[in-house]
C-alpha positions in Angstrom: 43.8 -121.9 -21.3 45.8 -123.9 -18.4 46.7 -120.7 -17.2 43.0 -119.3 -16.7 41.9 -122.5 -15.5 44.6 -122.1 -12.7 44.0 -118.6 -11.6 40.4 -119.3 -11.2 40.9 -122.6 -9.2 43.3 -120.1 -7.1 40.1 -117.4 -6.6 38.1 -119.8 -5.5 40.1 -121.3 -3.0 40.7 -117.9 -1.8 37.0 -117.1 -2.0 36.0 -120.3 0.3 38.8 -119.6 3.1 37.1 -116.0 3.2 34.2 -118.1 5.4 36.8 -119.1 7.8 38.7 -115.7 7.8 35.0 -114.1 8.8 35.0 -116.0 11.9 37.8 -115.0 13.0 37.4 -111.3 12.6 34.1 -111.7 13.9 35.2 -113.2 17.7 34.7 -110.9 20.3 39.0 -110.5 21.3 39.5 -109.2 18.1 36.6 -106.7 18.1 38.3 -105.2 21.2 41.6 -105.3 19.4 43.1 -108.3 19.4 44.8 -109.8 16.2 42.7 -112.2 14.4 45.5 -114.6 14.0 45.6 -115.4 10.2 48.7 -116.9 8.4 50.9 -114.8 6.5 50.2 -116.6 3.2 46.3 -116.3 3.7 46.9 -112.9 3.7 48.8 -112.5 1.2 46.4 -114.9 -1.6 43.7 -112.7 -0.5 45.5 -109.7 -1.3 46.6 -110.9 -4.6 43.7 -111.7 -5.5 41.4 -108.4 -4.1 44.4 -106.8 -6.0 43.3 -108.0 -9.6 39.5 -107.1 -8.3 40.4 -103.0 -8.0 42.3 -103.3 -11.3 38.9 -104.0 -12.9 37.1 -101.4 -11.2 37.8 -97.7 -12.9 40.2 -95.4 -12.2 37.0 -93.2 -11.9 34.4 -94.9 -10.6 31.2 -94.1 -12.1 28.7 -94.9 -9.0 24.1 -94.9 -9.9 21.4 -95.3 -6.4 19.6 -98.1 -7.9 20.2 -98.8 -4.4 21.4 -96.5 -1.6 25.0 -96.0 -1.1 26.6 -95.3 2.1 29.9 -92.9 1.8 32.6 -93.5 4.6 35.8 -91.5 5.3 38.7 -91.7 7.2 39.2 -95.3 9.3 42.7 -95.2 10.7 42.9 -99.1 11.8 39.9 -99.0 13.9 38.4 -102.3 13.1 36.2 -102.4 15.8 34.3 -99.3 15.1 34.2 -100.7 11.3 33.1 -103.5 12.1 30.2 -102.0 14.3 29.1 -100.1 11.1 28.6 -103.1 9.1 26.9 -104.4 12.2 24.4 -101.5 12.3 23.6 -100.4 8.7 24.2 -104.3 7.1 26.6 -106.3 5.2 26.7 -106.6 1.5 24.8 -107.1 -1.0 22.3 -106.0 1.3 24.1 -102.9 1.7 26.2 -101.0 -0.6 29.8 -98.9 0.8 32.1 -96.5 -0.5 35.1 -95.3 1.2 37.3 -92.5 0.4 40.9 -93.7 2.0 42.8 -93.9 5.1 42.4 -97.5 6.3 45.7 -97.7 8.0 48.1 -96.2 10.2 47.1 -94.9 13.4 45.1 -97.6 14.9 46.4 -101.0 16.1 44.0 -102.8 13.4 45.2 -101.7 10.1 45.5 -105.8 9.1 42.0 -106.3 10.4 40.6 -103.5 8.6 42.1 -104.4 5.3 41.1 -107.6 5.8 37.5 -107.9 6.3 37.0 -104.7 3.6 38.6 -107.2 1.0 37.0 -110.2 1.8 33.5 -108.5 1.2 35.2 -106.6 -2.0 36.0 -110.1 -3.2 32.5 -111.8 -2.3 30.3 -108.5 -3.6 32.9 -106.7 -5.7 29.9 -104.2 -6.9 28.9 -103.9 -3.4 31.9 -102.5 -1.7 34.3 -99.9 -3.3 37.1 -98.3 -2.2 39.3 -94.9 -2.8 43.1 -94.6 -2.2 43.6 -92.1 0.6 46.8 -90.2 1.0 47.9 -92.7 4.0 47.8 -95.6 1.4 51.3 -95.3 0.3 54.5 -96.0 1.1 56.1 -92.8 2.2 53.1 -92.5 4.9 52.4 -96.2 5.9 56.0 -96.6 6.8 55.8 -93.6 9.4 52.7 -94.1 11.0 52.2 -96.8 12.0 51.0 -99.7 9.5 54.7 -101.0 8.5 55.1 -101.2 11.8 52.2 -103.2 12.6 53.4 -105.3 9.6 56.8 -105.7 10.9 55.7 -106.5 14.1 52.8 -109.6 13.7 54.1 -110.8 10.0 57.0 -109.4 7.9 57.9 -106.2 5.3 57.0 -108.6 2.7 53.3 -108.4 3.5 53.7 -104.6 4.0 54.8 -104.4 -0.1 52.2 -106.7 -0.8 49.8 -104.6 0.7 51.9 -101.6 -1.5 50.9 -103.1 -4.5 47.4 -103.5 -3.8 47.1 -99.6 -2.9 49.1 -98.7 -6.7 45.9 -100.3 -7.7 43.2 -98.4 -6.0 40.8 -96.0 -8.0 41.2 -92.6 -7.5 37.6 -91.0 -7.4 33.8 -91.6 -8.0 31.1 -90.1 -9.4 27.8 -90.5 -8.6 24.3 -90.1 -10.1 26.6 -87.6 -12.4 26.1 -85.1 -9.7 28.7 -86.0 -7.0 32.3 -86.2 -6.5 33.6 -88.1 -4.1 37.9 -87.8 -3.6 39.9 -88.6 -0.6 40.7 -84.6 -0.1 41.4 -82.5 -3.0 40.2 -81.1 -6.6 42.0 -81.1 -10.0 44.1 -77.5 -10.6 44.3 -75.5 -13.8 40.9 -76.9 -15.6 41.6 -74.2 -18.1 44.8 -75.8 -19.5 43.2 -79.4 -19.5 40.1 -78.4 -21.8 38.1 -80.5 -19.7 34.7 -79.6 -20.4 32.5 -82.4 -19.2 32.1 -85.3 -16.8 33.0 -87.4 -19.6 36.1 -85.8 -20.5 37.2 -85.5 -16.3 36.6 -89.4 -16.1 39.0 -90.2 -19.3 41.3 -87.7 -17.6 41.8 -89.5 -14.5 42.3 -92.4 -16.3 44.5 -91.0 -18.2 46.6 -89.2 -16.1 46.2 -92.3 -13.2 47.4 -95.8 -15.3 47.6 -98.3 -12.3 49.7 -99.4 -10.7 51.2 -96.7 -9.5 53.2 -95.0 -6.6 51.0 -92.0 -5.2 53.6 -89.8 -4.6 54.9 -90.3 -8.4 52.0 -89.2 -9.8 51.0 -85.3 -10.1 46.8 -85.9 -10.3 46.8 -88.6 -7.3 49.0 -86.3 -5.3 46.3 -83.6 -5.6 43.2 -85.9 -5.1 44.6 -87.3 -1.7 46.9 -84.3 -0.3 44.8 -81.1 -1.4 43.0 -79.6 0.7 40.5 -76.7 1.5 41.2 -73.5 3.1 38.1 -71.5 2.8 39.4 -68.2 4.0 41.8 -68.0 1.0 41.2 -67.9 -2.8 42.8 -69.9 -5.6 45.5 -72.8 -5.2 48.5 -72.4 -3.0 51.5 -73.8 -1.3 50.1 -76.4 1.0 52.0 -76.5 4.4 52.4 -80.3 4.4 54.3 -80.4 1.8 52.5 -82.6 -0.8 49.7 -81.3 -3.0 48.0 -78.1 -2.5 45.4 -75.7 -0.9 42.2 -74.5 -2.7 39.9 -71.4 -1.9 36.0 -71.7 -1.8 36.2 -70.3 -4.9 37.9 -73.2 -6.4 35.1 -75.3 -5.2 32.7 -73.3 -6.8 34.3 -73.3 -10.0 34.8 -77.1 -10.1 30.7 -77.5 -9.4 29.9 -75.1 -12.2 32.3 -76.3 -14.6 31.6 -79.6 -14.2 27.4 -79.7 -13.3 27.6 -80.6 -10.1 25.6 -80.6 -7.5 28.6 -81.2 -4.4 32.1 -82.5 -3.5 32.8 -85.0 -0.6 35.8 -85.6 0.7 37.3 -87.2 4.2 40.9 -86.6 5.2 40.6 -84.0 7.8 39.7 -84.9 11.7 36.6 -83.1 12.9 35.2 -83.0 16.4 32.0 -83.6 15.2 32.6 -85.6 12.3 31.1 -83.5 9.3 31.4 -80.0 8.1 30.0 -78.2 5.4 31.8 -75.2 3.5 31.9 -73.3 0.6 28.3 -73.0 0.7 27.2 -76.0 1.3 28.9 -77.4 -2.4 31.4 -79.0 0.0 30.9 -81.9 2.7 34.1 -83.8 4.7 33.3 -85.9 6.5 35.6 -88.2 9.1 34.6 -91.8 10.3 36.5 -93.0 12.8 34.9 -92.2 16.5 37.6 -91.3 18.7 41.1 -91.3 17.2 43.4 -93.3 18.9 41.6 -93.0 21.7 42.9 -89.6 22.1 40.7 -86.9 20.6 37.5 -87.8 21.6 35.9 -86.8 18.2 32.5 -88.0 16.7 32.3 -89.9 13.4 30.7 -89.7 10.5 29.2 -90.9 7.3 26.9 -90.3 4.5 23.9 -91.8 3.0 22.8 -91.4 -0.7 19.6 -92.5 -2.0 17.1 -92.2 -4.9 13.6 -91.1 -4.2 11.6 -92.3 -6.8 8.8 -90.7 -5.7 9.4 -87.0 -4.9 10.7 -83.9 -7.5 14.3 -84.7 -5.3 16.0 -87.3 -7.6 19.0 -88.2 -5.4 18.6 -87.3 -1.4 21.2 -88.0 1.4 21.8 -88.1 5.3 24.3 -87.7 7.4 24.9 -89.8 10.1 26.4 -89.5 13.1 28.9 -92.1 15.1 29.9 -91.4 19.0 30.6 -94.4 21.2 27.9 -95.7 23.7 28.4 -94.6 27.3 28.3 -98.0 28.6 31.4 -100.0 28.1 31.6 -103.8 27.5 34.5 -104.8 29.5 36.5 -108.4 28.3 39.4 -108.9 26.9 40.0 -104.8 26.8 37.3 -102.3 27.3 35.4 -100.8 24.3 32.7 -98.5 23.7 29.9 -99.8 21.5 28.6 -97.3 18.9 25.7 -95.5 18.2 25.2 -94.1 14.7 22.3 -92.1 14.7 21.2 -89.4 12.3 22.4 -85.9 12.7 19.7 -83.6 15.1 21.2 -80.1 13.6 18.2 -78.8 11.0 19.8 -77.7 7.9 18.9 -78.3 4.5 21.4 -77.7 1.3 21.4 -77.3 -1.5 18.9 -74.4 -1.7 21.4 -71.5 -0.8 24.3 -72.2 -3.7 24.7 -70.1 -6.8 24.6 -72.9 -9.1 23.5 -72.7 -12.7 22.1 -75.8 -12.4 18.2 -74.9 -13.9 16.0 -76.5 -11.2 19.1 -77.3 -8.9 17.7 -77.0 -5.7 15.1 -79.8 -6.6 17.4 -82.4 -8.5 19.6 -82.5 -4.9 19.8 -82.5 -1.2 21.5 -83.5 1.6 20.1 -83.1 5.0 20.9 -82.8 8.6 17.1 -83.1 9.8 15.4 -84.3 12.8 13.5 -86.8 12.6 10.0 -87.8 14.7 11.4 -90.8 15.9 15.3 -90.8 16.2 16.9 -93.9 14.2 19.3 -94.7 16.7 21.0 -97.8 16.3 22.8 -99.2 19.4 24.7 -102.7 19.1 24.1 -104.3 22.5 27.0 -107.2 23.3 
């Protein structure tokens, strides 16, 4: 009884120094990339305590649209751009956020990023979830950059900290019943599992996924955040990288079928214009981060799910598209402001899959439409 009385005094002493933590990551030298100067130890309760939050969530998240759901990919320690997004589409509860992995590495802001992500997981834990990516792990963080970031502004003991709150992450989502959101890849040999239903995949990634644990320890989380497409192929094979494997179009089309579903989406994979559709159309990637590094000049991307209550389409979506501004803000260090706007390219899915779905091309669909007036959001500083 003493104890629980502690650990909540602790979260909500946490929970109030999230206010000043805000302000920090909100002043305008760290949105250009400057460190937002917490303390070690704040950073470490907060992550201790975030840490016991995704131990609560599901090992397979299990995700409805009794409000719209925006789907993120890739982030790579680009807090700014993150930060814009939030900026642009809203902050929780008024907006709710899935992301599918890679928050570090790469970018000089992996802290940042981690940071403000769980300080709104621990103010609107059912507003803001988030998938383990193959870059949250030790064998990866330690090579590309986010041990060194650690190293460099605190110490390896807030890198392991960090560690521990990654073991901890879910592994997938599944939303409306209909979706399946991953960081990259699909579950091999679904013959052997007798998995015959949603039901029986979600108690098999719990299963097979008992957290914490090291990614690349575990066969299922090695193949949900190292797999990856290769559509002119068939079947699974070798994957080049070493970890996990590759899968055909035909693999995708089996896990749909077998399992009901209308579509995959996955990140993981840079792409110059932030989406692409394959195997068709059961399979959407999608990237976030605009402009790696500064290096590749690639758009972003994200998706937005949403129930029309309304129309014979039960669950709709949107992609939309993230490119910097052309007009720089100049400070501290020079940054592009962003413009997410929706996709122009007309395509609708959905309507040209073999599924045996009866009635499937009216239960779902995801659009890249034009619409009469262009929702272009554009942060002005």
């Amino acid at each position: 009884m003493q104890q629980s009385y502690f650990v909540r005094k602790k979260h909500a002493a946490v929970l109030r120094n999230t206010e000043s933590m805000v302000r920090r990551l909100l002043k305008t030298e760290v949105i250009k990339g400057g460190a937002a100067g917490f303390s070690e130890k704040e950073l470490t309760d907060l992550t201790i305590q975030v840490t016991e939050l995704f131990l609560q969530d599901n090992v397979c998240l299990d995700l409805d649209l009794s409000e719209p759901l925006y789907i993120l990919g890739d982030i790579f320690g680009q807090y700014g751009d993150l930060l814009h997004i939030f900026q642009q589409l809203g902050y929780p509860p008024k907006t709710r956020y899935l992301f599918l992995g890679n928050y570090v590495d790469r970018g000089n802001n992996s802290i940042e990023v981690l940071t403000f992500l769980f300080i709104y997981k621990m103010r609107f834990p059912n507003h803001i979830f988030m998938l383990r990516g193959n870059h949250e792990c030790e064998f990866v963080s330690c090579q590309y950059g986010f041990l060194g970031e650690c190293n460099k502004r605190y110490s390896k003991k807030l890198w392991r900290i960090f560690m521990n709150a990654f073991d901890c992450l879910p592994a997938a989502a599944i939303v409306e019943n209909c979706i399946f959101c991953t960081h990259s890849g699909l579950i091999p040999c679904l013959d052997k599992f007798a998995l015959t239903d949603l039901t029986k995949l979600r108690l098999f990634i719990t299963d097979l996924v008992r957290r914490p644990v090291s990614l690349t320890n575990n066969f299922l989380l090695t193949q949900l955040t190292w797999s990856e497409p290769v559509m002119d192929t068939r079947d699974w094979n070798k994957n080049p990288a070493g970890l996990g494997q590759t899968f055909g179009e035909n693999v995708v089309d089996t896990f749909c079928q077998h399992f009901d579903l209308h579509m995959i989406i996955r990140s993981h994979d840079l792409l110059e214009k932030g989406y692409e559709f394959s195997a068709k159309g059961r399979l959407l990637t999608i990237f976030t981060a605009p402009n790696l590094s500064g290096q590749f000049h690639n758009l972003g991307a994200l998706v937005q799910l949403y129930r029309m209550s309304n129309s014979p389409i039960e669950v709709c979506g949107q992609i939309k598209v993230i490119k910097p501004s052309s007009k720089p803000t100049r400070g501290l260090r020079i940054y592009y402001p962003l413009n997410i706007e929706d996709s122009l390219a007309s395509q609708q899915l959905g309507q040209n899959t073999n599924s045996t779905r009866k009635g499937f091309g009216s239960r779902v669909s995801v659009h890249e439409h034009r619409k009469r007036d262009r929702d272009e959001l554009s942060l002005v500083e």
